[in-house]
RONU-452745 format. One line per field, with one value per residue (C-alpha): residue number from 1; residue in one letter; x, y, z. Coordinates in Angstrom, 3 decimals, decimal comma. Example, Ala and Ser with C-alpha at 12.3 -4.5 7.8 and 13.67 -1.06 7.14 Angstrom:
BEGIN
nr <- 1_2
rest <- A_S
c1 <- 12,300_13,670
c2 <- -4,500_-1,060
c3 <- 7,800_7,140
***
This chain:
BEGIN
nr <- 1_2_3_4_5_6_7_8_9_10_11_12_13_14_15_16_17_18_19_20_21_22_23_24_25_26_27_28_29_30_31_32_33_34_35_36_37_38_39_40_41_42_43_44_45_46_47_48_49_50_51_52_53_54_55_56_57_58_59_60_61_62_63_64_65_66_67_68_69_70_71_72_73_74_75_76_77_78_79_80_81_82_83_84_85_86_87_88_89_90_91_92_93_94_95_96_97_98_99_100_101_102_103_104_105_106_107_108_109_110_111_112_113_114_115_116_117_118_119_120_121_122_123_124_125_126_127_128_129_130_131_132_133_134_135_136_137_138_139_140_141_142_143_144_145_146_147_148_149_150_151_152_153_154_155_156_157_158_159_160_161_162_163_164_165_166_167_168_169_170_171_172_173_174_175_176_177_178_179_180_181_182_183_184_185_186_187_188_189_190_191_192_193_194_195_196_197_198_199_200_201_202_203_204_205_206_207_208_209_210_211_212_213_214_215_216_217_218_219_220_221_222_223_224_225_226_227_228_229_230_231_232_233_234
rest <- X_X_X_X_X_X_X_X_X_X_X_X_X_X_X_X_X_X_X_X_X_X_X_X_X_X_X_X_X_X_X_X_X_X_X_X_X_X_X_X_X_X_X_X_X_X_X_X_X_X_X_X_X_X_X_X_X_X_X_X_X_X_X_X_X_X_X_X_X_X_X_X_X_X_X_X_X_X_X_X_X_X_X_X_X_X_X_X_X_X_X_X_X_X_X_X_X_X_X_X_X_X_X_X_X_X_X_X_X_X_X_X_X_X_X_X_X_X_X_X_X_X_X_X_X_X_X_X_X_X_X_X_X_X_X_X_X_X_X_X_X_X_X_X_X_X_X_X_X_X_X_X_X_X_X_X_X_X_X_X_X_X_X_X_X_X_X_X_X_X_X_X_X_X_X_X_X_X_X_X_X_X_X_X_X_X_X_X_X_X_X_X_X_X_X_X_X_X_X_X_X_X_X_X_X_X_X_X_X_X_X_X_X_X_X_X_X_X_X_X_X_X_X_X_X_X_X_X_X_X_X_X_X_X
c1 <- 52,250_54,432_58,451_57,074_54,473_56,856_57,576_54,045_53,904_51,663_51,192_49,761_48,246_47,561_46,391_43,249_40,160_40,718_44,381_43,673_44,429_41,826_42,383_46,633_45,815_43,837_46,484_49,362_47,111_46,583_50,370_51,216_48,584_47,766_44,473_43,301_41,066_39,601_39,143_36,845_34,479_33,657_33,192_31,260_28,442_28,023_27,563_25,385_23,569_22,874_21,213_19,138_17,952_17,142_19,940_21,293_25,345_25,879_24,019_27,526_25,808_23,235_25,980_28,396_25,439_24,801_28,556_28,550_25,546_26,741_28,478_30,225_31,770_34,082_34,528_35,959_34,084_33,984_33,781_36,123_35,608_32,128_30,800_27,882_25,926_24,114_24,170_23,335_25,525_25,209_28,113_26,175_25,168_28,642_29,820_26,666_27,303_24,973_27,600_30,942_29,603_29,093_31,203_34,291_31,841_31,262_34,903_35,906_33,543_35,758_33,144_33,228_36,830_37,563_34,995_36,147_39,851_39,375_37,546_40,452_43,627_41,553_41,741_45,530_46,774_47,788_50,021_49,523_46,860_46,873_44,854_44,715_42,980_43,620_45,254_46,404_50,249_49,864_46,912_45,705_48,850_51,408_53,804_53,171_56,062_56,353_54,127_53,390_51,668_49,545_48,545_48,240_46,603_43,325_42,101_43,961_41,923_38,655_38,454_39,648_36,466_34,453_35,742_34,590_30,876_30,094_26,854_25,278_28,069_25,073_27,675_30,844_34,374_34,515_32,222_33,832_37,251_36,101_34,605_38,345_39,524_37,183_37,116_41,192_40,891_38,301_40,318_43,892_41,876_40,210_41,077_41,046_43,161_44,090_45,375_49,020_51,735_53,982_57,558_58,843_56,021_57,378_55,920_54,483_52,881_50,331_49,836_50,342_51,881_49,893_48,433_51,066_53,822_52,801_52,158_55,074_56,830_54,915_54,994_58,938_58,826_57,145_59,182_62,055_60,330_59,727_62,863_64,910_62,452_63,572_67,114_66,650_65,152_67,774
c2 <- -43,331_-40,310_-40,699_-38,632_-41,532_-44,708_-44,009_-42,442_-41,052_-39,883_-35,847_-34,743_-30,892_-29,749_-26,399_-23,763_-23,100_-21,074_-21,709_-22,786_-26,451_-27,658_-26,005_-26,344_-29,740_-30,243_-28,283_-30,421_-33,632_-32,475_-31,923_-35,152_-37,265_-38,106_-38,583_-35,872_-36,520_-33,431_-34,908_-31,748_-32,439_-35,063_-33,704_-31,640_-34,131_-35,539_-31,914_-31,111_-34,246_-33,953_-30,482_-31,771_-34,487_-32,477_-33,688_-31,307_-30,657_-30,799_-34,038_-36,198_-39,453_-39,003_-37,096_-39,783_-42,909_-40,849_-40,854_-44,608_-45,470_-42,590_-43,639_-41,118_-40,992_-38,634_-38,668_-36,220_-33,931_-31,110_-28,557_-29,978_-32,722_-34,395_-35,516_-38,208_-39,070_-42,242_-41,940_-38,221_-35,761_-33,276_-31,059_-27,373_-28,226_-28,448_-24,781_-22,874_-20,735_-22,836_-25,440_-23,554_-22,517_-26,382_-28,160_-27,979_-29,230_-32,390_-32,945_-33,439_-36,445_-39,793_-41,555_-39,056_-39,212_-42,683_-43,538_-40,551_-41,696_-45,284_-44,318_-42,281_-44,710_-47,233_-44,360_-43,726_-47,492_-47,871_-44,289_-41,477_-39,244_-35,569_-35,204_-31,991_-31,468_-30,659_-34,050_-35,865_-35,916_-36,376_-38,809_-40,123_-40,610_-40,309_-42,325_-39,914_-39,153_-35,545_-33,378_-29,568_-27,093_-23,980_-21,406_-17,792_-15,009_-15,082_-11,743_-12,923_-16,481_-14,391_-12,465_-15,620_-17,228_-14,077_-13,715_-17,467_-16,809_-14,284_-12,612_-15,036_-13,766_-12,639_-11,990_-9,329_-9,817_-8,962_-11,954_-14,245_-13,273_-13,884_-17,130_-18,761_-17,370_-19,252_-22,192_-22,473_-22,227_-25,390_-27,692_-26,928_-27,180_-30,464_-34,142_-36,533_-35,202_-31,846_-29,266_-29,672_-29,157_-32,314_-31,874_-33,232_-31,339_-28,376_-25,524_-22,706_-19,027_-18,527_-14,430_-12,272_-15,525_-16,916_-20,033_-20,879_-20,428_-22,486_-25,373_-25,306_-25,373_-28,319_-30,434_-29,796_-31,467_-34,440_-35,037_-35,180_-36,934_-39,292_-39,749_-40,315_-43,456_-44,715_-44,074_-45,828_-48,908_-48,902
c3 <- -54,500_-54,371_-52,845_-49,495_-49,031_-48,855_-44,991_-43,784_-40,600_-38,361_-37,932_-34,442_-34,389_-30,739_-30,207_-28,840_-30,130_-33,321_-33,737_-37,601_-36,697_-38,999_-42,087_-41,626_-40,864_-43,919_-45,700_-44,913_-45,343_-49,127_-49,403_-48,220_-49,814_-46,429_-44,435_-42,373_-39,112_-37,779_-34,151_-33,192_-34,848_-33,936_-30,056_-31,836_-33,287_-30,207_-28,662_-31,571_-31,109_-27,592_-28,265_-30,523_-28,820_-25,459_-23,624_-21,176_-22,221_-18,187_-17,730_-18,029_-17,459_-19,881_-22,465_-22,169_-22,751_-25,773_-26,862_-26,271_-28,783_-31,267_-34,635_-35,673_-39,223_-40,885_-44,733_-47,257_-49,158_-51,973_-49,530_-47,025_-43,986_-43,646_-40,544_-40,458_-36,364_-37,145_-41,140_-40,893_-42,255_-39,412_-41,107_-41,070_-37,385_-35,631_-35,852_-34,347_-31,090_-29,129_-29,725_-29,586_-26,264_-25,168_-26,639_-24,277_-21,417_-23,205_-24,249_-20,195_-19,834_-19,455_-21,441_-24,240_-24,600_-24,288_-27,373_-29,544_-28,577_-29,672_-32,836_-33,612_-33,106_-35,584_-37,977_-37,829_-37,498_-41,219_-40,813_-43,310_-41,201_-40,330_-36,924_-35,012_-31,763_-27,873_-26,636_-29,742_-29,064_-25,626_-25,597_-28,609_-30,216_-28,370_-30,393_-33,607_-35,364_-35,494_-33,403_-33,390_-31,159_-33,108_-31,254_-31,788_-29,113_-28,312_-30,433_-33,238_-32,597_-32,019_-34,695_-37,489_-35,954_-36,428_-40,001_-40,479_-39,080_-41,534_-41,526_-38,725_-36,481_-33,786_-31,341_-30,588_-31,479_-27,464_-26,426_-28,646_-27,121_-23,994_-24,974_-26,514_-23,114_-21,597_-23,870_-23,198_-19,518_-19,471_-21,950_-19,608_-16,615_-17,654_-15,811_-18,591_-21,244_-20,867_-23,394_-23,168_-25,207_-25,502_-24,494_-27,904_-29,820_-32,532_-31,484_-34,159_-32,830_-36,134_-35,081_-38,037_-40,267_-43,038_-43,393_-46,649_-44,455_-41,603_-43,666_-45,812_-42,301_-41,187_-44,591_-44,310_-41,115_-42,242_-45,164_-42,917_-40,346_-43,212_-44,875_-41,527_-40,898_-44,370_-43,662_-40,783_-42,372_-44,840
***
């Protein structure tokens, strides 16, 4: 184990849609030989899921049931983050349109949150985990030891998410824009666990900065973070 990984902490990423939370998150995990929890996707298997299965996304009874029975797994993987719905990697069926478009919808339902929520303190209990989302330093762990806030405007959020689609980007850089708009107003606007920034939460604009020097940034604050628990144990 490496000197930064004596003290782990706990790293909370809060953010929009298409701030780059997951892949600074992932970033700064590698960096810190720390776990990284990418608590969106997992709202996103059980949106995925639901699809699938015929279940209306509005239908918050029957969504949240669903939730309830649904194990939902994340391990790493070559290629990044896997995510596994009862034993089946549903990875290539979180990021479709049909989803994006959903998902937000599902993530207001009390019984959603409260089971994704749970699974995810049992994850960071032993320290040493990365975990971006909307609510994580205000919510899900709000006793993290250093937390930052990544956003960046939504065309510069748009169009990263159109870069990341590709060819089966059936859909404008316009209607995706006004999707993240929309997508931000439901997650503030939300009861249970609403996209906030937390007062004592670093806060980092990502427009026109590169990934590199974000994380740097954030792995500097950990290490600190990290070494003024030791000192204090000392």
């Amino acid at each position: 184990m490496n000197s930064h990984s004596r003290h782990p902490i706990n790293i909370a990423i809060d953010g929009p849609a298409g701030a780059g939370k997951s892949t600074v998150a992932r970033l700064v995990a590698n960096a810190l030989q720390y776990i990284y929890v990418d608590t969106g996707a997992m709202y996103r298997a059980v949106t995925a899921v639901a699809l699938e299965r015929g279940i209306p996304p509005d239908d918050e009874e029957a969504v949240g049931r669903l939730a309830e029975n649904l194990d939902v797994v994340l391990l790493p993987g070559d290629e990044g983050q896997r995510v596994l719905a009862d034993g089946t990697d549903v990875t290539s069926r979180i990021r479709t349109i049909e989803v994006n478009r959903n998902v937000s919808r599902v993530a207001t339902y009390e019984a959603v949150r409260t089971k994704m929520a749970e699974a995810q303190r049992r994850m960071a209990k032993a320290k040493g985990v990365v975990m971006d989302g909307r609510d994580i330093g205000t919510h899900v762990l709000p006793d993290a030891e250093l937390k930052v806030f990544l956003t960046a405007t939504p065309r510069e959020r748009a169009l990263r998410r159109f870069k990341e689609m590709g060819d089966q980007a059936n859909i404008t850089l316009e209607q995706l824009e006004r999707d993240i708009a929309e997508r931000d107003r439901m997650d503030q606007e939300r009861e249970i666990a609403p996209l906030l920034r937390a007062p004592d939460a670093k806060f980092i604009d990502s427009t026109g900065r590169t990934i590199e020097q974000i994380v740097d940034e954030i792995v500097e604050w950990g290490r600190a973070a990290s070494r003024t628990i030791s000192a204090g144990e000392k």
